[in-house]
TORSETOR-914109 format. One record per residue (C-alpha): residue number from 1; y, x, z; residue in one letter. Coordinates in Angstrom, 1 decimal. Each point is the difference from the previous one (the first is absolute). Layout:
TORSETOR-914109
@n->NUM	y->Y	x->X	z->Z	res->A $
...
END
This chain:
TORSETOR-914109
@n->1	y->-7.8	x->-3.4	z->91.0	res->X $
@n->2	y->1.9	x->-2.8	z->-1.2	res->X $
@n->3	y->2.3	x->-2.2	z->2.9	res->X $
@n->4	y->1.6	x->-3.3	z->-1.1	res->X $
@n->5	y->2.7	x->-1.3	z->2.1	res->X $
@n->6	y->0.7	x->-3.5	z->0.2	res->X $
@n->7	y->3.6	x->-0.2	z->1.7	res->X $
@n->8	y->3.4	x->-2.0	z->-0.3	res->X $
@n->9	y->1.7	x->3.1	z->0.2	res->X $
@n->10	y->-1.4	x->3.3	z->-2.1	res->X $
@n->11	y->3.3	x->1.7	z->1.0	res->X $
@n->12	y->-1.1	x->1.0	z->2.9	res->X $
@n->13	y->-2.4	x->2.3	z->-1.2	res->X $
@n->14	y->2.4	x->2.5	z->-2.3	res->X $
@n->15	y->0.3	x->2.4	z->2.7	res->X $
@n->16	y->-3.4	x->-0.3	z->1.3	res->X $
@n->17	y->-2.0	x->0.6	z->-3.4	res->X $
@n->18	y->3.3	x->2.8	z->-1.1	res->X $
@n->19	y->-1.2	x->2.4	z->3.0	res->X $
@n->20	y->-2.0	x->1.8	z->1.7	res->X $
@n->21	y->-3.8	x->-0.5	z->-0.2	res->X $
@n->22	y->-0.2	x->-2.9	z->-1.8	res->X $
@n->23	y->2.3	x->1.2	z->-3.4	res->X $
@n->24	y->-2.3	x->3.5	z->0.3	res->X $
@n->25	y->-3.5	x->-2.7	z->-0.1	res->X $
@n->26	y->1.5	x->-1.8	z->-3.0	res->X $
@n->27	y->1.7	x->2.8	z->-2.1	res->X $
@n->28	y->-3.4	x->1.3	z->0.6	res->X $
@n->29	y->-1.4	x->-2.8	z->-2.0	res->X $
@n->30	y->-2.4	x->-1.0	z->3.5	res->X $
@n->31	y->2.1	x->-3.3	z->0.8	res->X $
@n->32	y->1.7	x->-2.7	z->-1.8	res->X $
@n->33	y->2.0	x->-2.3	z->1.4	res->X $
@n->34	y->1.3	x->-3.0	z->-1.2	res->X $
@n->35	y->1.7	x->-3.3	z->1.2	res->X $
@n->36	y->0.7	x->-3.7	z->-0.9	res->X $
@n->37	y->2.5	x->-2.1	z->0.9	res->X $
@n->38	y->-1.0	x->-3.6	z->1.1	res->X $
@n->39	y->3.5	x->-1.0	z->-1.4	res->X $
@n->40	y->-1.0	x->0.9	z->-3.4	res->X $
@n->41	y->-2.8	x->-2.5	z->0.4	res->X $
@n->42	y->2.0	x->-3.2	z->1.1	res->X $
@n->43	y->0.8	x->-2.6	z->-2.4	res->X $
@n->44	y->3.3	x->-1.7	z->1.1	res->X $
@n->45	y->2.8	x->1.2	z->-1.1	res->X $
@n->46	y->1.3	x->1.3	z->3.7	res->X $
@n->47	y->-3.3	x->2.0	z->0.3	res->X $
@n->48	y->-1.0	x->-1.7	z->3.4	res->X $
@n->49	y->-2.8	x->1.5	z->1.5	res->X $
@n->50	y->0.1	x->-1.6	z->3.7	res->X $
@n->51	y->0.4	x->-3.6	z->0.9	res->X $
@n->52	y->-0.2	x->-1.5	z->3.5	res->X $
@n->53	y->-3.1	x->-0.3	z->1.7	res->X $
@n->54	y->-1.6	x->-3.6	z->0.4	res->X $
@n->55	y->-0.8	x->-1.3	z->3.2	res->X $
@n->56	y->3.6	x->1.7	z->1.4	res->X $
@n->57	y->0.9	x->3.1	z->1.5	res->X $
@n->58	y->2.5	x->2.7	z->-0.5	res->X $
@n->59	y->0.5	x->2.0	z->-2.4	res->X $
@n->60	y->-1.2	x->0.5	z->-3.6	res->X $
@n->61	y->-3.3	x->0.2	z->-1.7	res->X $
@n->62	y->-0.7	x->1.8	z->-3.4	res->X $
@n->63	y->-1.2	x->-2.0	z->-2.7	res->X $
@n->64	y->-4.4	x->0.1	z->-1.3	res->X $
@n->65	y->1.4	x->-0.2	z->-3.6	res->X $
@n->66	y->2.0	x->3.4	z->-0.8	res->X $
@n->67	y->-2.1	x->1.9	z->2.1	res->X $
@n->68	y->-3.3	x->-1.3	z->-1.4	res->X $
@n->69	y->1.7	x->1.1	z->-3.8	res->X $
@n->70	y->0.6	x->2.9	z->1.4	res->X $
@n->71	y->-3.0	x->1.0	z->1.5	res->X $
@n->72	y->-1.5	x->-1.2	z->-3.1	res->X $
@n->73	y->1.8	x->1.9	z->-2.4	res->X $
@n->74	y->-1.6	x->3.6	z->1.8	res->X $
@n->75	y->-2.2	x->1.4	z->-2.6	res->X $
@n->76	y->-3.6	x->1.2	z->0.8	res->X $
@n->77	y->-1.7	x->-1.4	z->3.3	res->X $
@n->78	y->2.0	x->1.7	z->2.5	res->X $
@n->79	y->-1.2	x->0.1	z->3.8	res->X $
@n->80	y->2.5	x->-2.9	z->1.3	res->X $
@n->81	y->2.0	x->0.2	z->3.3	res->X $
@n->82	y->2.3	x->-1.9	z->1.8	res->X $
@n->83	y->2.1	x->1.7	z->2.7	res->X $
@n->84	y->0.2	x->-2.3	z->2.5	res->X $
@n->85	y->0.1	x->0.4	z->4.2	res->X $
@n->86	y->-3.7	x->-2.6	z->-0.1	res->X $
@n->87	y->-1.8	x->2.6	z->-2.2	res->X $
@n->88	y->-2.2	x->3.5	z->1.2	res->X $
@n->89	y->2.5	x->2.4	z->1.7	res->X $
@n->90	y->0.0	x->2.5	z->-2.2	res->X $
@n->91	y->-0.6	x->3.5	z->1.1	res->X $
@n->92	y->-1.7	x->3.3	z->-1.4	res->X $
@n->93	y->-3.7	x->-0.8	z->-0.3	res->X $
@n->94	y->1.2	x->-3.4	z->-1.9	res->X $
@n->95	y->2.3	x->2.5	z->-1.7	res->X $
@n->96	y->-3.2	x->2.3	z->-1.3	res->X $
@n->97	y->-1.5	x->-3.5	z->-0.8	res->X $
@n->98	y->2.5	x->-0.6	z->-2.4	res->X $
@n->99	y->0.5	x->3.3	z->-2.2	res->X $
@n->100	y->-3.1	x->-0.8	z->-0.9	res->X $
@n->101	y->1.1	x->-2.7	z->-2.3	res->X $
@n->102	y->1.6	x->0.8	z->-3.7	res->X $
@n->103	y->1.8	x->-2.6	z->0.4	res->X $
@n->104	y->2.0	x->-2.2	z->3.2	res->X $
@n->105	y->2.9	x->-3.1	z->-0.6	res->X $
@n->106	y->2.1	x->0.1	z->3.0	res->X $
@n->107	y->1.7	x->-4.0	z->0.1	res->X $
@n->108	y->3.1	x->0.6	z->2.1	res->X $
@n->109	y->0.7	x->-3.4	z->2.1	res->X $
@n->110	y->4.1	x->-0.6	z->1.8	res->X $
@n->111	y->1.8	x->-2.5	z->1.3	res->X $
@n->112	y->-2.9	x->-2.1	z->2.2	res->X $
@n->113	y->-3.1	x->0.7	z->-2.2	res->X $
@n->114	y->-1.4	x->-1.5	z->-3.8	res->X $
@n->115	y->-1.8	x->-3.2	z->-0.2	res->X $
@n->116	y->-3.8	x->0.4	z->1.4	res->X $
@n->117	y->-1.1	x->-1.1	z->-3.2	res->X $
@n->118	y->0.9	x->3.8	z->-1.4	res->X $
@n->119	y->-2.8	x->1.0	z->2.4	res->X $
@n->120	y->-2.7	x->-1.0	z->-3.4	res->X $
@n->121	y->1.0	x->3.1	z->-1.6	res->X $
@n->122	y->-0.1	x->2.6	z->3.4	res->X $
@n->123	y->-2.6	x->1.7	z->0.6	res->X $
@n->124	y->1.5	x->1.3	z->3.5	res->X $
@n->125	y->2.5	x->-0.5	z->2.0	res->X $
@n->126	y->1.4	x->3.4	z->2.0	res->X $
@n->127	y->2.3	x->0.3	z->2.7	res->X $
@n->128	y->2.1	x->3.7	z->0.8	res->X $
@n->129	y->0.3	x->-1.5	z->3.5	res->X $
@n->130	y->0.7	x->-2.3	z->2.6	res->X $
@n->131	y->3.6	x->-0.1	z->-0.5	res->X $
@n->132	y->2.5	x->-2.4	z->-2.2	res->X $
@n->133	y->1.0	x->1.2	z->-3.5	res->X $
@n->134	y->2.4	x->-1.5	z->-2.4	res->X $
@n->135	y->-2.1	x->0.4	z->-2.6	res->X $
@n->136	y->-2.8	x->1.9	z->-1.2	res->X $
@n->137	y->1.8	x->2.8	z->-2.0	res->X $
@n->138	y->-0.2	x->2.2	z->2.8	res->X $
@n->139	y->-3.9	x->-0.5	z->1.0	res->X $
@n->140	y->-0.2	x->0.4	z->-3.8	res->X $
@n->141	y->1.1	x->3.5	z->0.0	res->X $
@n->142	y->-1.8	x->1.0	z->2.8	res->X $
@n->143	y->-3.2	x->-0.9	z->-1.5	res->X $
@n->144	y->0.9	x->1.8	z->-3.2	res->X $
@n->145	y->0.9	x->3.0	z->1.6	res->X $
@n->146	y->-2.8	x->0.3	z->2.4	res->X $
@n->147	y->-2.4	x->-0.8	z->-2.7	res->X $
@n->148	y->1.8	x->2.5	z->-2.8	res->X $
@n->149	y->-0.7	x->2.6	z->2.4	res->X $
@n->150	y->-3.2	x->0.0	z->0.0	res->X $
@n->151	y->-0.9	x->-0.3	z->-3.9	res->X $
@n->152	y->-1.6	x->3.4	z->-0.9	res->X $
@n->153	y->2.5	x->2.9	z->-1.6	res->X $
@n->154	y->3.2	x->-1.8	z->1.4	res->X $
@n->155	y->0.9	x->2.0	z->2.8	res->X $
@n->156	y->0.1	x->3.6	z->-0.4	res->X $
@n->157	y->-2.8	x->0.8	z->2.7	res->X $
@n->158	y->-3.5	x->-1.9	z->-0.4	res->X $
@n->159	y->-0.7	x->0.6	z->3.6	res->X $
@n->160	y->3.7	x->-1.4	z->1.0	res->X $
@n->161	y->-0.6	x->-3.6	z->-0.1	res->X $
@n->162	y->-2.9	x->0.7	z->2.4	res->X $
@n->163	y->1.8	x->1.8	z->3.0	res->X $
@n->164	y->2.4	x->-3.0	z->0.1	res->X $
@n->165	y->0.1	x->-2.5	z->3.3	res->X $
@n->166	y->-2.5	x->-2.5	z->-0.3	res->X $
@n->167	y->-2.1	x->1.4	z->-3.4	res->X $
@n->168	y->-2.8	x->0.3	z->2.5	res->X $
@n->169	y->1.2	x->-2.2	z->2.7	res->X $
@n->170	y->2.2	x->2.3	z->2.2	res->X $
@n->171	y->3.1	x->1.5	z->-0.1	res->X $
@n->172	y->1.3	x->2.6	z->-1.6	res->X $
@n->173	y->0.1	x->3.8	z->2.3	res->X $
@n->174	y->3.0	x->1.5	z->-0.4	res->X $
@n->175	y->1.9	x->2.6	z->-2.2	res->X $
@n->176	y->2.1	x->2.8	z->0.4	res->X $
@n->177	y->1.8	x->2.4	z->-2.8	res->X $
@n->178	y->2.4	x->2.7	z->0.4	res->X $
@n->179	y->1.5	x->1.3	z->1.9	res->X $
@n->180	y->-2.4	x->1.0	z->2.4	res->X $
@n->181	y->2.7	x->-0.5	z->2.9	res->X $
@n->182	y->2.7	x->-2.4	z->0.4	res->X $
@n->183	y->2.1	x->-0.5	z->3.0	res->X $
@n->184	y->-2.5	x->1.0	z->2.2	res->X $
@n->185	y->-2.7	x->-2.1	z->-1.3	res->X $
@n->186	y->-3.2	x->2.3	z->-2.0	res->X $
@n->187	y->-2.4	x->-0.9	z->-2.5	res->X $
@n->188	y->-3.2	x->0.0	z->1.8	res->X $
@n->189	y->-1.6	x->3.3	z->-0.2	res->X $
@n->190	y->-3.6	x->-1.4	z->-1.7	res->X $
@n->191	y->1.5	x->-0.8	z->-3.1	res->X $
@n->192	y->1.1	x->3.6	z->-0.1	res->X $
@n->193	y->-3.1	x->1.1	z->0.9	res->X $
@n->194	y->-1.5	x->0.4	z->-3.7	res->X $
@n->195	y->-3.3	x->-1.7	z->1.4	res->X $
@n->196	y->-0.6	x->-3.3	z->-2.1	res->X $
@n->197	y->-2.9	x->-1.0	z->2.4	res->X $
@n->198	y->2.1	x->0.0	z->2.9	res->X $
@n->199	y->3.0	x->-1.6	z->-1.8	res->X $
@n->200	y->-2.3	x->-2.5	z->-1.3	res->X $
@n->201	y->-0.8	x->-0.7	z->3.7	res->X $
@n->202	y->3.2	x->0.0	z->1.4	res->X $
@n->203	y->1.3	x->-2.5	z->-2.6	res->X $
@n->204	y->-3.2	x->-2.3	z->0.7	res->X $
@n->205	y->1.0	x->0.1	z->3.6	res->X $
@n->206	y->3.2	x->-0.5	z->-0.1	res->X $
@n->207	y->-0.4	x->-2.8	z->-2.1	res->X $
@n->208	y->-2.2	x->-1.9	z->2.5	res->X $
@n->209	y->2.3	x->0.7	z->2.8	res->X $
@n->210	y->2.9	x->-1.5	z->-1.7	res->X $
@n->211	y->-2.3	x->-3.1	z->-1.4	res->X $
@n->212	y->-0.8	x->-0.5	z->3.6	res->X $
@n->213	y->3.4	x->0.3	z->1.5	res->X $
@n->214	y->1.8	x->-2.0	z->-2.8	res->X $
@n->215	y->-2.4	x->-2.9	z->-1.0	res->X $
@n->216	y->-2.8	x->0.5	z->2.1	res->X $
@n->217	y->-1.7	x->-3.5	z->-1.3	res->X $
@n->218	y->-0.7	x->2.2	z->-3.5	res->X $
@n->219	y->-2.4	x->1.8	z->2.1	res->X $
@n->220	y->-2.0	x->-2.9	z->0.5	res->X $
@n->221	y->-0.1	x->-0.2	z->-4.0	res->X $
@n->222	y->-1.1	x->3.4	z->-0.6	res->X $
@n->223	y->-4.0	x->0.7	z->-0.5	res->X $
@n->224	y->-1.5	x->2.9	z->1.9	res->X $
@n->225	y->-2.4	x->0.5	z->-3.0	res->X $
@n->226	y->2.6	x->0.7	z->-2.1	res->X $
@n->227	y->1.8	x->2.5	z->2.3	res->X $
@n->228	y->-2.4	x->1.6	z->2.0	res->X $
@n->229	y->-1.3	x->4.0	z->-0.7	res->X $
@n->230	y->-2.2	x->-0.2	z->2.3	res->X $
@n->231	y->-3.1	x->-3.0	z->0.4	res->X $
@n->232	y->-0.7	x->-2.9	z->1.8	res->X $
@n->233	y->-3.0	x->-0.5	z->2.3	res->X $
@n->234	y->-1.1	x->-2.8	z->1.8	res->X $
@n->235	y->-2.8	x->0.2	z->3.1	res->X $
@n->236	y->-2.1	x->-3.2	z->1.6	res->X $
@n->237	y->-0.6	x->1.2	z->3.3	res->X $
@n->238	y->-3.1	x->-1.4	z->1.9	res->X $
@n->239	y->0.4	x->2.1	z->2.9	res->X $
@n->240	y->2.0	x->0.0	z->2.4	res->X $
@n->241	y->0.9	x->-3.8	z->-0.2	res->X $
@n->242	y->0.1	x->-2.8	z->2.1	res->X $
@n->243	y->-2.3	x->-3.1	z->0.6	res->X $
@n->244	y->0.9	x->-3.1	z->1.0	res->X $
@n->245	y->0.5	x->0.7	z->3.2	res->X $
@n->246	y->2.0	x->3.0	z->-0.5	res->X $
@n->247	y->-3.0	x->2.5	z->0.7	res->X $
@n->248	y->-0.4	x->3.0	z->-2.5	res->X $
@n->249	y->-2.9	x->-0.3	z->-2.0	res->X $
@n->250	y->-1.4	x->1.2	z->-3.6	res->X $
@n->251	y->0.2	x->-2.6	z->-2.5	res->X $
@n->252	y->-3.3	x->-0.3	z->-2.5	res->X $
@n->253	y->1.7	x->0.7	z->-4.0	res->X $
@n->254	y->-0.1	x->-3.1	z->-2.1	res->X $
@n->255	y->-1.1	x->0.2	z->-3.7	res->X $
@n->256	y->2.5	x->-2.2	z->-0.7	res->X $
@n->257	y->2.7	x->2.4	z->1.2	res->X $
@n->258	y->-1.3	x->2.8	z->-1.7	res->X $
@n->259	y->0.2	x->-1.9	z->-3.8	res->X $
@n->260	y->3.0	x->-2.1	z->0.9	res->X $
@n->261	y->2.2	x->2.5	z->1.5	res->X $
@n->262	y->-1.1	x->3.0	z->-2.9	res->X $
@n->263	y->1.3	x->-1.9	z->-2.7	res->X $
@n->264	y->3.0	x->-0.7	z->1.5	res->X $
@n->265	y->0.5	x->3.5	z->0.5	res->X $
@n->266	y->-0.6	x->0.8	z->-3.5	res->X $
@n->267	y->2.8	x->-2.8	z->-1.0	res->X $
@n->268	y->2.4	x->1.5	z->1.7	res->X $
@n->269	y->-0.7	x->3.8	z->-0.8	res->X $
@n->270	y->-1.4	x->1.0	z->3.5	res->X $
@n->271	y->-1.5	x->3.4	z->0.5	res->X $
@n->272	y->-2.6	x->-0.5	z->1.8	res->X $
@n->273	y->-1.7	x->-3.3	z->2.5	res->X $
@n->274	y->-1.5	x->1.6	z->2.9	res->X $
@n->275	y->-2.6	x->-1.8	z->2.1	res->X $
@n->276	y->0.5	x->1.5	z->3.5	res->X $
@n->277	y->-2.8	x->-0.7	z->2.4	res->X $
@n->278	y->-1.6	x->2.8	z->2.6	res->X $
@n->279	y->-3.8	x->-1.6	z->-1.1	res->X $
@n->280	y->-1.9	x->2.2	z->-2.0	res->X $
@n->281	y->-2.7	x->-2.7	z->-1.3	res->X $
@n->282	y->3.2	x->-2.5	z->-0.9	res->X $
@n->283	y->1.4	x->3.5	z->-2.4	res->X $
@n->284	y->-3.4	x->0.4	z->-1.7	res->X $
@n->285	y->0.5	x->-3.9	z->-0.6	res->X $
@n->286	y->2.7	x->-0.2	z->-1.8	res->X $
@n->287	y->-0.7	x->3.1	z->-1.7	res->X $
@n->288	y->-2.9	x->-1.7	z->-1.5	res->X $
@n->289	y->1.9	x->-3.1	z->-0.8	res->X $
@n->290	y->2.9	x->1.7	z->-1.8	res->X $
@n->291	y->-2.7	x->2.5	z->-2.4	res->X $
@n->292	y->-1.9	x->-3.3	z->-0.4	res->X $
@n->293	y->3.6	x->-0.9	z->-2.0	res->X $
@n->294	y->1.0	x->3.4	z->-1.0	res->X $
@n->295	y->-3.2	x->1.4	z->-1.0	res->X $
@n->296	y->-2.7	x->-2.7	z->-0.2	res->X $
@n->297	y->-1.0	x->-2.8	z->-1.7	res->X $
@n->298	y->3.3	x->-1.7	z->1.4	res->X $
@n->299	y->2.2	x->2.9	z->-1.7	res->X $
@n->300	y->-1.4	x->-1.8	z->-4.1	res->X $
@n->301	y->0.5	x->-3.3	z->1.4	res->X $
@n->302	y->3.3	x->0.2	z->0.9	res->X $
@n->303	y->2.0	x->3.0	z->-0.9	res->X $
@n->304	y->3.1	x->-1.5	z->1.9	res->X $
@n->305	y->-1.4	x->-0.2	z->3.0	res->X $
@n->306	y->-0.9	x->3.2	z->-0.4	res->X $
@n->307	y->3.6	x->1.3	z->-0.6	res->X $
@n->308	y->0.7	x->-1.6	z->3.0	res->X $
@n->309	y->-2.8	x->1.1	z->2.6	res->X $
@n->310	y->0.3	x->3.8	z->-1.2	res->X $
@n->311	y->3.0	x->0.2	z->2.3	res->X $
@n->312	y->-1.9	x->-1.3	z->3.0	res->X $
@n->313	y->-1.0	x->3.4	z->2.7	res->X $
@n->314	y->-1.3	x->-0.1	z->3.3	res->X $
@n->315	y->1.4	x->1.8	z->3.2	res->X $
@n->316	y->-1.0	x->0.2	z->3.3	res->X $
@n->317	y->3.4	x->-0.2	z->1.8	res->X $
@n->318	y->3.7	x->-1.0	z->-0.7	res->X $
@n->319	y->0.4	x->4.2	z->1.1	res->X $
@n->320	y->-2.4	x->1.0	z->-3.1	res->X $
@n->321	y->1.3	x->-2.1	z->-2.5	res->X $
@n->322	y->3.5	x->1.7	z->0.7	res->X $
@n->323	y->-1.2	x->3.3	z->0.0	res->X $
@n->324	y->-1.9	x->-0.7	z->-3.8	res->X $
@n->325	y->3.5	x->-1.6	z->-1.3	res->X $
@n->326	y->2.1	x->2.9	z->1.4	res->X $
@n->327	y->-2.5	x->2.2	z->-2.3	res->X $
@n->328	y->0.5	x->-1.9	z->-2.9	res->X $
@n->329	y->3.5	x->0.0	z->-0.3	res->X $
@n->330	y->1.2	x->3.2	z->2.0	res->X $
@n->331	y->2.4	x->-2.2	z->2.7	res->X $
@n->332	y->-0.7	x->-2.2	z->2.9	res->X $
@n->333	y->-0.6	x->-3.3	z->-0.7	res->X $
@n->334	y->2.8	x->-2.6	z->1.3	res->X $
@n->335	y->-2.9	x->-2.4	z->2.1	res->X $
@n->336	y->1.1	x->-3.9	z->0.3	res->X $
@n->337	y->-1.9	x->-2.1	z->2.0	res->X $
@n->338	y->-0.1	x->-4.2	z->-0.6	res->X $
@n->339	y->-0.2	x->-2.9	z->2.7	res->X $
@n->340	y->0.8	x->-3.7	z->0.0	res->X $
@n->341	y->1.7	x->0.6	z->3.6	res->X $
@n->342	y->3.5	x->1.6	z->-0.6	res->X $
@n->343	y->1.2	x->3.3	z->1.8	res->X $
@n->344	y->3.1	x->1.4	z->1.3	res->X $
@n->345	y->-1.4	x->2.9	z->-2.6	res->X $
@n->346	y->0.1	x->-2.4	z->-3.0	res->X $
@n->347	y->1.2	x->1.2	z->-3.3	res->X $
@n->348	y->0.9	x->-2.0	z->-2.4	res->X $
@n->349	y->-1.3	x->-0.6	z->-3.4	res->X $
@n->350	y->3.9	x->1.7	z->-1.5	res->X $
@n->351	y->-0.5	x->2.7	z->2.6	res->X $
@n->352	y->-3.3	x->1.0	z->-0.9	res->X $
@n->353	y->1.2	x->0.3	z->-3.5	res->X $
@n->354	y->2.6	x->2.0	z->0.2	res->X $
@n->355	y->-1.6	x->2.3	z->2.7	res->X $
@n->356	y->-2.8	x->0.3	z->-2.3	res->X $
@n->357	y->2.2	x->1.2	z->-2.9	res->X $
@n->358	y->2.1	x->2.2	z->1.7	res->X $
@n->359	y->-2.5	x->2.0	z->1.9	res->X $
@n->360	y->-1.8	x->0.4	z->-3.4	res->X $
@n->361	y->-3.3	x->-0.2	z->2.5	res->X $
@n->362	y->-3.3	x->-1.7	z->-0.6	res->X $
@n->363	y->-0.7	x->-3.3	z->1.3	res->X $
@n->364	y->-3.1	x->-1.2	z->2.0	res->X $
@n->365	y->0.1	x->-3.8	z->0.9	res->X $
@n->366	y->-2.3	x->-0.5	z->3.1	res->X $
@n->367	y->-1.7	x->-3.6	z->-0.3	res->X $
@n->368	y->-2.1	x->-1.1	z->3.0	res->X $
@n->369	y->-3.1	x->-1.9	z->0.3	res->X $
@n->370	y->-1.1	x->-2.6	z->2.8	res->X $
@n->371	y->3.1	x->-1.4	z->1.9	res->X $
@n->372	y->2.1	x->3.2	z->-1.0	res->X $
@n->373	y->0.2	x->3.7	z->0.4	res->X $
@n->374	y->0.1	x->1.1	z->3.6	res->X $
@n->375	y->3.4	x->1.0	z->1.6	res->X $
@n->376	y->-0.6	x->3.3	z->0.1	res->X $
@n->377	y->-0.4	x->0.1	z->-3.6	res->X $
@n->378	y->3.4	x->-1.9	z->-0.5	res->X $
@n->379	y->1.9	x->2.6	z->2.6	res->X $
@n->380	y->-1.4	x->2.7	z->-2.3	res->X $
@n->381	y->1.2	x->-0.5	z->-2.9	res->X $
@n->382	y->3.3	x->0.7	z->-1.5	res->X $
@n->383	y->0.9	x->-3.9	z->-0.5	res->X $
@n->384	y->-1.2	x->-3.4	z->0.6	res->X $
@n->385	y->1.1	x->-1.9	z->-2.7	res->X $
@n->386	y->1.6	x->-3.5	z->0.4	res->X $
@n->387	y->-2.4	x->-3.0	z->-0.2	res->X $
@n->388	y->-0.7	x->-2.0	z->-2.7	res->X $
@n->389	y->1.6	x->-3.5	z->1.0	res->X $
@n->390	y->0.8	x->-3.4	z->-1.7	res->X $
@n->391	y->1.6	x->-2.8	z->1.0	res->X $
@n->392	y->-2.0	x->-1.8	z->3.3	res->X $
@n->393	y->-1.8	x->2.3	z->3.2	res->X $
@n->394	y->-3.8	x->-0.2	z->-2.2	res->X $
@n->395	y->-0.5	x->4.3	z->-0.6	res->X $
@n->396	y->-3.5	x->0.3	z->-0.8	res->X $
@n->397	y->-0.6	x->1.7	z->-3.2	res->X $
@n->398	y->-2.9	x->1.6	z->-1.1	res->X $
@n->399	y->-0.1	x->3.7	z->-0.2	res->X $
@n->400	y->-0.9	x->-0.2	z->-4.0	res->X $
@n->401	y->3.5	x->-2.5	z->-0.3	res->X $
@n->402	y->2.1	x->2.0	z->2.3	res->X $
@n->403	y->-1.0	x->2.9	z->-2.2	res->X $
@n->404	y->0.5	x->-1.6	z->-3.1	res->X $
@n->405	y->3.3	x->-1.6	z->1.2	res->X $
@n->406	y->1.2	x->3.6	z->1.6	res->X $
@n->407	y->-0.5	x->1.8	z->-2.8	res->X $
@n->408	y->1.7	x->-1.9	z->-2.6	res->X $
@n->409	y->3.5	x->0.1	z->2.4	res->X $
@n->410	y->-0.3	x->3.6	z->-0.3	res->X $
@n->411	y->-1.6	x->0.5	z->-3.7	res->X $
@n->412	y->0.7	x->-2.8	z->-2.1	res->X $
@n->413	y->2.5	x->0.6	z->-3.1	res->X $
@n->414	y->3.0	x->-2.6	z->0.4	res->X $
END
């Protein structure tokens, strides 16, 4: 990779590019850095490169002209950045994003910012935060060195960039070396242990405890689908749930349901959809509909829709469907049962997440039909999980678009 710097004042790199990391990535011929200095580009004989601002104000502004030369002057077609505090806040996904790239120009800004007009020749603006800088020497070095870290053969481990804090959106577990004791304080006994599953384990926990303690709102970041050993299952319960006048009835299943809801299972990697209703004829009924798309004339037509409906089972009770998941995957389920109405039992979406994660449990999401699942349902399960609410007192989803909306606050990829 090849990183152009842009800066009034290339000194402040010696030690950074002399040391460390970044002298091992270019002695090993995997980075080259270079710099220009807008001075070198200005055509007075004083070398100005700032001016005051029109229209007033404090302080001084640095001058389109030099910078535009100097930007210019940057062989190639470089990937061209401005560190400034208006641009993305950079962090280690856009970090990954850019080791990608052969090539980045880093245009270092001081004193109260460059002329707007420089932004013709930016392709991004990026930000290391919400704080006030001098200039952008330092952000500069930061993306450099979070960037060089992750170009292939660099570090000494492959695998070390990748049990770092944030490389897959939490924070890091955390690390012990001899010796085993030290004032009283002991190297936890399962990394002696010699058992790589359990270590594995341990460290996974760990980590998930400390993201949750330390900066819980990462949680809400994180993707279940990515984390999860164990599946994800969703049930639309049509008995017991409640009329409109709060009486317990069996709700008829809805075609609609059945396609709508399967295919946003299969977005969002879910196990299994299970169609829970104690009628025998309304089983057979959706059996036929779901071979009619799985193994008819439907499955030629429209091979997606068969992807999808192949997760669709039937079940005759909330009970049932537990027991079959608890076969599957060898541990009880963790149940969570949905309402518009909130609970003193209410989990929230972060919660969930992290429960999830750290019990290293399945996950069966309990949808209900008619005016919601009966309370006995909702007392039965581990968790009721926090409403889905917007702005204004209107909560009347759909079941298919409180699925779809629940599943991708658990299972979407941020």
């Amino acid at each position: 990779m090849r990183v152009d710097v842009v800066t009034l004042f290339p000194e402040m790199f010696d030690s950074f590019i002399s040391c460390s990391i970044i002298k091992r990535a270019i002695n090993k011929g995997l980075l080259e850095v270079h710099f220009h200095n807008p001075r070198d580009f200005a055509t007075d004989k004083h070398k100005t490169v700032d001016d005051y601002p029109y229209g007033g104000g404090g302080g001084m502004l640095l001058k389109v002209e030099p910078f535009w030369r100097a930007i210019k002057n940057v062989p190639g077609s470089p990937y061209r950045i401005l560190l400034s505090p208006q641009g993305r806040v950079f962090n280690q996904d856009l970090a990954k994003e850019l080791s990608s790239r052969d090539h980045l120009l880093l245009v270092c800004g001081h004193y109260e910012g460059i002329d707007e007009r420089i932004m013709e020749l930016i392709d991004e603006e990026i930000s290391v935060g919400d704080y006030v800088l001098t200039g952008g020497e330092l952000p500069a070095m930061i993306i450099i060195d979070a960037v060089t870290r992750l170009i292939p053969g660099v570090l000494g481990c492959e695998d070390s960039p990748k049990r770092d804090s944030f490389y897959d959106g939490i924070l890091d577990f955390p690390h012990y070396t001899k010796p085993r004791e030290f004032e009283g304080l002991s190297v936890p006994e399962v990394l002696l242990s010699g058992d790589h599953g359990e270590v594995e384990r341990w460290r996974k926990r760990e980590a998930l405890n400390r993201t949750y303690k330390r900066r819980p709102e990462l949680i809400e970041k994180v993707s279940l689908r990515k984390y999860m050993d164990k599946g994800a299952y969703v049930g639309l319960v049509h008995y017991p749930v409640y009329n409109h006048h709060r009486e317990i009835i069996t709700t008829t299943v809805a075609n609609l349901d059945i396609h709508d809801i399967s295919r946003c299972c299969r977005t969002y990697g879910v196990k299994a959809f299970y169609i829970i209703t104690p009628i025998q004829a309304q089983r057979e009924n959706v059996k036929r509909i779901v071979e009619h798309w799985t193994k008819g004339v439907g499955s030629m037509l429209n091979p997606d829709r068969k992807e999808a409906l192949e997760r669709v089972k039937v079940s005759p009770s909330i009970e049932e469907t537990v027991r079959r998941i608890e076969e599957r995957e060898k541990v009880e389920p963790i149940v969570v049962a949905t309402s518009a109405r909130p609970s003193s039992r209410m989990i929230s979406f972060r919660e969930l997440k992290w429960k999830v994660l750290l019990e290293d449990r399945p996950l069966f999401i309990l949808f209900g039909t008619g005016w919601g699942l009966a309370e006995e349902v909702k007392s039965w399960a581990d968790y009721q999980l926090e409403p889905i609410e917007w702005k204004g007192d209107y909560n009347h989803l759909s079941v298919r678009g409180a699925v779809a909306i629940i599943l991708d606050r658990l299972f979407r990829s941020v």
